[in-house]
C-alpha positions in Angstrom: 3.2 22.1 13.8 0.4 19.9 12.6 -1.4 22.9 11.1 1.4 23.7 9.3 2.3 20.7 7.6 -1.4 20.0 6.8 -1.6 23.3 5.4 1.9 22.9 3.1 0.6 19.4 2.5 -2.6 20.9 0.6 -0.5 23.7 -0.8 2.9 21.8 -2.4 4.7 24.0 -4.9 7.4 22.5 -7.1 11.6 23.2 -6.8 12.5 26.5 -7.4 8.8 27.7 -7.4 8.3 27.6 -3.7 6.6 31.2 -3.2 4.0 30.1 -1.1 6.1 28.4 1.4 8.6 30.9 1.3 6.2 33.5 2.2 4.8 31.4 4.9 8.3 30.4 6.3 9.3 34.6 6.4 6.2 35.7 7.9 6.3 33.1 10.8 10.1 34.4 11.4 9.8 38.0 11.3 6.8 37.3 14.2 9.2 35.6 16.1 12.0 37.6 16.1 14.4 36.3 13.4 17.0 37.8 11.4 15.4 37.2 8.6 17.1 36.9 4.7 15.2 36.2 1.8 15.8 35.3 -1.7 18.9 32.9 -1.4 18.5 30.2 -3.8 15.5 32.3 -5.9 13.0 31.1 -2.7 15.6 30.5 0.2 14.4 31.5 3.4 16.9 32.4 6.5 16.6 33.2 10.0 19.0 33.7 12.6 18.6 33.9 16.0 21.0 35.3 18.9 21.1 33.8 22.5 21.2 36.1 25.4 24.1 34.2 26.4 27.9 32.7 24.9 28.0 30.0 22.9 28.6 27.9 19.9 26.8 28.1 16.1 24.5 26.0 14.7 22.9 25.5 11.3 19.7 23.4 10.7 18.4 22.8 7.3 14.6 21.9 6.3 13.5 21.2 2.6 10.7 22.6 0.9 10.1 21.6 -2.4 7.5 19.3 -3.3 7.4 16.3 -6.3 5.5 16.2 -10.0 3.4 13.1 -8.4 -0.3 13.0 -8.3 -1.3 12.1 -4.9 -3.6 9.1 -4.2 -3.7 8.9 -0.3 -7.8 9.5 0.8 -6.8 12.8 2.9 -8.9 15.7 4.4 -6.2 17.8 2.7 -4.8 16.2 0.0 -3.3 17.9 -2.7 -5.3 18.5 -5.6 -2.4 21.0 -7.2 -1.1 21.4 -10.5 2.2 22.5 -11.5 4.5 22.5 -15.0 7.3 20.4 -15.1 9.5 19.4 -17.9 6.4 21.1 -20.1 3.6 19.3 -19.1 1.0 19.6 -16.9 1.4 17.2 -13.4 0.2 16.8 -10.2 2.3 18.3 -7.4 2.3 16.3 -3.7 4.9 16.6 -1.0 5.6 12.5 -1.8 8.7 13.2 0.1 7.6 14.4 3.0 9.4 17.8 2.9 5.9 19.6 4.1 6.9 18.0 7.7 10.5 19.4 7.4 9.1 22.7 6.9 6.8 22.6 9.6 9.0 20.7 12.2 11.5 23.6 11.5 9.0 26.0 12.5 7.6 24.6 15.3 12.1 24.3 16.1 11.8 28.4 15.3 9.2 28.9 18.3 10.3 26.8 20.5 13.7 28.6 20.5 12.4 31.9 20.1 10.9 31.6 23.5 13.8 30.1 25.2 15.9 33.6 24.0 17.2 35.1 27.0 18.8 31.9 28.5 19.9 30.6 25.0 23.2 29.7 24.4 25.2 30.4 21.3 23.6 31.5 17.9 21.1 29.2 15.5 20.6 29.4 12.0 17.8 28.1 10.4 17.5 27.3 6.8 14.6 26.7 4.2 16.0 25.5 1.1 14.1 25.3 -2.1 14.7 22.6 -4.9 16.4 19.6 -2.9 14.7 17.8 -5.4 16.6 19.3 -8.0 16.0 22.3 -10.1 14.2 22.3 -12.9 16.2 21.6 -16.3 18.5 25.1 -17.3 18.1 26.3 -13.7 20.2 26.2 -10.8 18.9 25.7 -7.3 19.3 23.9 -3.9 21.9 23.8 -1.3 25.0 24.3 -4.3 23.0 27.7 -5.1 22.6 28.4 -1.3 26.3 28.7 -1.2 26.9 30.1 -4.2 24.4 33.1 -3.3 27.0 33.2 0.3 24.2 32.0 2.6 27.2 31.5 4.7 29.0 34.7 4.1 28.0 36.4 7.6 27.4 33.1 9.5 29.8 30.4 9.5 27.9 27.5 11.7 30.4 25.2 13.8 28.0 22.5 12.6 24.9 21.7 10.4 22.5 19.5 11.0 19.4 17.6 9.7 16.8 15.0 9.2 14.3 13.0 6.8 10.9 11.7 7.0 11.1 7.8 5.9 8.6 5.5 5.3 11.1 2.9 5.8 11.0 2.9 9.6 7.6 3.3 11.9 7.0 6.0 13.8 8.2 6.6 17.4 11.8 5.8 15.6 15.2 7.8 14.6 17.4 5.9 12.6 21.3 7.2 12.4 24.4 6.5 11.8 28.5 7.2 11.6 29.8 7.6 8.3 28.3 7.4 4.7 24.5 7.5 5.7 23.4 8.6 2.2 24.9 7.5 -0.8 26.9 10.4 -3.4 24.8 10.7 -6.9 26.4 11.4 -10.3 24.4 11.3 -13.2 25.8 10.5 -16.6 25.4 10.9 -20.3 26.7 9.1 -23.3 25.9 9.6 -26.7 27.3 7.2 -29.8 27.8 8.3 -33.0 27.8 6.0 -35.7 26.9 5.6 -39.2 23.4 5.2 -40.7 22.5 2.6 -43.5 19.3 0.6 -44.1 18.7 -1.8 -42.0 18.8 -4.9 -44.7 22.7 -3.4 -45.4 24.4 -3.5 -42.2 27.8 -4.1 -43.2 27.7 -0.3 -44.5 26.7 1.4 -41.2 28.4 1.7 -38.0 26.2 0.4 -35.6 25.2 3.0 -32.7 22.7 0.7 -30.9 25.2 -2.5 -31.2 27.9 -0.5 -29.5 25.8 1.2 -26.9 24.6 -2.3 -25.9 27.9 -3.3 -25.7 28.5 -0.4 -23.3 25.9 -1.2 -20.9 27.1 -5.1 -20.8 30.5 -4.3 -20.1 29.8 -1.4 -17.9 28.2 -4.1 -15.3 31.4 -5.5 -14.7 32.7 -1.8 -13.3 30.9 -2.7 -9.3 31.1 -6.9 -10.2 35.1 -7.1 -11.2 36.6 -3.7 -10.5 35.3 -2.5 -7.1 36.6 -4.0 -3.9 32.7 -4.2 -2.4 33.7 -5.7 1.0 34.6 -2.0 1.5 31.5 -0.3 0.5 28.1 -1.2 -2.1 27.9 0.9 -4.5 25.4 1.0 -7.9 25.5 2.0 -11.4 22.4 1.9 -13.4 21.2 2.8 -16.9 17.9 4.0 -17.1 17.8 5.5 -20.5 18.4 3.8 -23.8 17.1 5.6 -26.6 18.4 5.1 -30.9 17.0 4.5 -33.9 13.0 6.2 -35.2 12.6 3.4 -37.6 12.7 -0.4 -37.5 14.6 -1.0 -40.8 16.9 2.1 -40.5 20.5 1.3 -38.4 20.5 5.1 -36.8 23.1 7.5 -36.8 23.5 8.1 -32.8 22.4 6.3 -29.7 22.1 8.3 -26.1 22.6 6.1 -22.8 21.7 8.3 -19.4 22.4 6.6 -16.1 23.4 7.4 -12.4 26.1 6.6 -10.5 25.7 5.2 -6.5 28.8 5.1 -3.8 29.7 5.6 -0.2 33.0 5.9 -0.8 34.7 8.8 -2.5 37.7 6.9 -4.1 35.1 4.4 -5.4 32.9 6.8 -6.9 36.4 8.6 -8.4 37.1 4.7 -9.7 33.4 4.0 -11.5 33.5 7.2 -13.4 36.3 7.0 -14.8 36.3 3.2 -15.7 32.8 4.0 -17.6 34.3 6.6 -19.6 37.5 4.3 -20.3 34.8 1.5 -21.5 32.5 3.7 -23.6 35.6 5.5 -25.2 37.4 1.9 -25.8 34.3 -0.6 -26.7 33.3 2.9 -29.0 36.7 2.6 -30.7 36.5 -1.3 -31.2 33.5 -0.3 -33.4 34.8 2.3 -35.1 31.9 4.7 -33.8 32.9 7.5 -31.2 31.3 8.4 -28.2 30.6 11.7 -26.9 31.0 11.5 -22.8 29.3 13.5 -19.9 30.7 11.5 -16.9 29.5 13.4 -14.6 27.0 15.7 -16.1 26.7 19.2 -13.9 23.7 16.8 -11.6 25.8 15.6 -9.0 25.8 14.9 -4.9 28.4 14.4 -2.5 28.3 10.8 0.0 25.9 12.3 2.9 28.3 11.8 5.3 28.2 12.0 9.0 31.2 12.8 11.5 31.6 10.0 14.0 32.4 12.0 16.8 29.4 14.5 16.2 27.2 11.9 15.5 27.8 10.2 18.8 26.5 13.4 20.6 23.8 13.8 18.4 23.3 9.9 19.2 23.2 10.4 22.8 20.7 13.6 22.9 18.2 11.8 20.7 18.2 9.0 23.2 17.4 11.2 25.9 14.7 13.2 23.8 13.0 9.8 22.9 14.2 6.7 24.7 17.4 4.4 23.9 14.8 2.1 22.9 13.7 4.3 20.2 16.9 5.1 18.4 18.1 2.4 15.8 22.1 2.2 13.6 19.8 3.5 10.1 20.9 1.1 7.2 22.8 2.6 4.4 20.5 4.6 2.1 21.3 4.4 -1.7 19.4 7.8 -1.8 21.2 10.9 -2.0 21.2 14.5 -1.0 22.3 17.8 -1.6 22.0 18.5 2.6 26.1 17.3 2.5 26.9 20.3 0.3 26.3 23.2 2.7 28.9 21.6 5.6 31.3 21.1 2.7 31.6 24.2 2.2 32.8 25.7 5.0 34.3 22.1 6.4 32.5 21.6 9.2 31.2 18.5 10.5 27.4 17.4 9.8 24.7 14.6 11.3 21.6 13.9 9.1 19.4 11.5 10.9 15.9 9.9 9.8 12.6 10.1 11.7 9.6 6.9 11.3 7.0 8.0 9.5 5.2 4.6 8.7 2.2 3.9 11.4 3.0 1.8 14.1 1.4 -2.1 13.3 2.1 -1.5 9.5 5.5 -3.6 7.9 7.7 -0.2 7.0 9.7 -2.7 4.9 6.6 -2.7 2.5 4.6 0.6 2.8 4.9 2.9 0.0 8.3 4.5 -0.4 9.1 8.1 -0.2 8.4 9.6 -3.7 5.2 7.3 -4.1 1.8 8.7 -4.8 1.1 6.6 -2.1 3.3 7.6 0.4 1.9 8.5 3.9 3.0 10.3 7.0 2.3 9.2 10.6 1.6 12.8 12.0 2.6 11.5 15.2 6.4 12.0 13.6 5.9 15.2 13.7 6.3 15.5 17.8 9.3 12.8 17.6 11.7 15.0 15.0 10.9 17.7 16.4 12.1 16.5 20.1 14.7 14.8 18.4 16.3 18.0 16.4 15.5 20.3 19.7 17.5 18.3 22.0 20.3 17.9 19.7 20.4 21.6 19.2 19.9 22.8 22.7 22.5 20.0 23.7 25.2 21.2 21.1 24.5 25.1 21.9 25.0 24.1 25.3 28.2 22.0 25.1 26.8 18.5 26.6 26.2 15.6 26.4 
């Protein structure tokens, strides 16, 4: 498992251009026995395996897409690859640690294979490409799994899987009931106005003025609108762009954001109260406003069943130690894992593995998606136990 992920480590290939990997992945399959399906999701990989005996069916999902992030941790086999993203030239690193959810899933394919004959019940194993997200104009990840029917033959009673964090050390699995992950809706607004010089105000319609007065109002969406002893949630702009010159009022301004919940009548709620205040604070103005709220970029809460999570709770425990098993915080992150279970409606558990080294603060090491970020191979061996008991458990029908 180690070589693996050291080898994907050195060898990180952007969403939706996971070749590579995907190569690797099917080759290691086939060996083992798999039913093996390629090309789901342009560089999906697939493999089912059959028990010798009765039982239940399980899905398990790794990622396997990598980041446009130059690395700068001092390793044997650091990533010195390039890739093209968004037109330019970047370093690619697997800043996310998606190399060990590869290789963990792998080492889960051998383990399994050789445990056949007194298997219970029927595993699929999946390796999606472009969790990240897909490149601009493409589709990919778990919403093009489904679309390409990676379900169509094999409808799992569950789905389950897990994340490397540098937020917790290793020898640690967080988890927990309910909205683990928050849902993600990007947004887009544009402003149209009308242009003037910028000494003559009084004959434009100001774009910029209105969209500023979109982004002040809009904070009062989670502070004065949103019952937050229920749930947090978070809107944020992160683009503001209008105007080429400093003396010209511009025709249009362009706002881009993202929308954070736990809840899905909350996340219903913000959307459309920030299309009601752009439309109306537009119209006070007398610009209009040209709304995607959401754009097509959007997540579902990562949400995990209570009762599932509970056995997945209790098998962990046994794989590691009580000790070793923490209630994981709420994580404003999002995923498109919650996608593949929603599909079919079944229940799901995603659950996080330590990846920070043990004497080091994980409050303060460097995030997931940092150049920086670093993995404690000794996670490795901790998912893997983790997601092995929970599997054999479920296929078994205990605890």
């Amino acid at each position: 498992i180690t070589a693996w992920r050291r080898d994907l480590h050195e060898h990180p290939e952007l969403s939706n251009r996971e070749t590579r990997t995907s190569k690797i992945v099917a080759d290691e399959l086939k060996k083992l026995g798999y039913d093996v399906h390629t090309g789901i999701a342009h560089t999906g990989v697939v493999g089912i395996l059959k028990g010798g005996k009765p039982g239940p069916k399980l899905a398990i999902r790794a990622d396997m897409d990598a980041l446009p992030v130059t690395e700068q941790v001092d390793l044997p086999f650091a990533s010195k690859a390039k890739g093209e993203y968004l037109g330019k030239t970047v370093g690619v690193m697997h800043a996310c640690g998606h190399d060990a959810h590869t290789a963990m899933q792998l080492g889960l394919a051998e383990i399994l294979a050789k445990m056949r004959k007194d298997l219970p019940g029927e595993v699929m194993l999946i390796f999606q490409p472009a969790e990240e997200g897909p490149p601009p104009g493409e589709e990919g990840g778990a919403p093009l799994m489904v679309k390409d029917g990676v379900f169509k033959d094999f409808k799992p009673d569950a789905v389950f899987g897990m994340h490397v964090v540098s937020a917790l050390n290793v020898g640690t699995v967080g988890l927990r009931a309910g909205g683990a992950m928050a849902s993600s809706d990007t947004f887009r607004i544009v402003v149209h106005g009308r242009q003037s010089h910028g000494a003559t105000p009084w004959k434009s319609i100001d774009p910029i003025v209105t969209a500023a007065e979109i982004v002040t109002s809009a904070q009062t969406i989670v502070s004065r609108q949103l019952d937050i002893n229920k749930d947090p949630a978070v809107l944020t702009f992160g683009i503001f762009n209008g105007g080429q010159r400093f003396n010209i009022v511009p025709e249009t301004a362009e706002l881009q954001g993202t929308i954070r919940a736990f809840d899905e009548d909350m996340r219903q709620q913000m959307l459309k109260s920030l299309k009601n205040i752009a439309e109306h604070v537009a119209a006070a103005n007398n610009a209009t406003v040209e709304t995607e709220i959401p754009t097509s970029t959007s997540n579902p809460v990562n949400y995990n069943d209570p009762a599932m999570t509970a056995r997945v709770r209790a098998s962990i425990e046994k794989a590691i130690g009580k000790d070793h098993v923490i209630e994981a915080q709420r994580w404003m992150a999002s995923e498109d894992f919650p996608q593949l279970a929603m599909s079919i409606k079944v229940p799901s558990v995603y659950f996080f593995v330590g990846a920070t080294p043990l004497g080091q603060d994980a409050a303060s090491a460097p995030s997931n998606h940092s150049p920086k970020f670093f993995l404690d191979e000794g996670a490795l061996k901790i998912g893997t136990e983790s997601m092995l008991q929970a599997t054999l458990d479920f296929l078994g029908g205990s605890p």
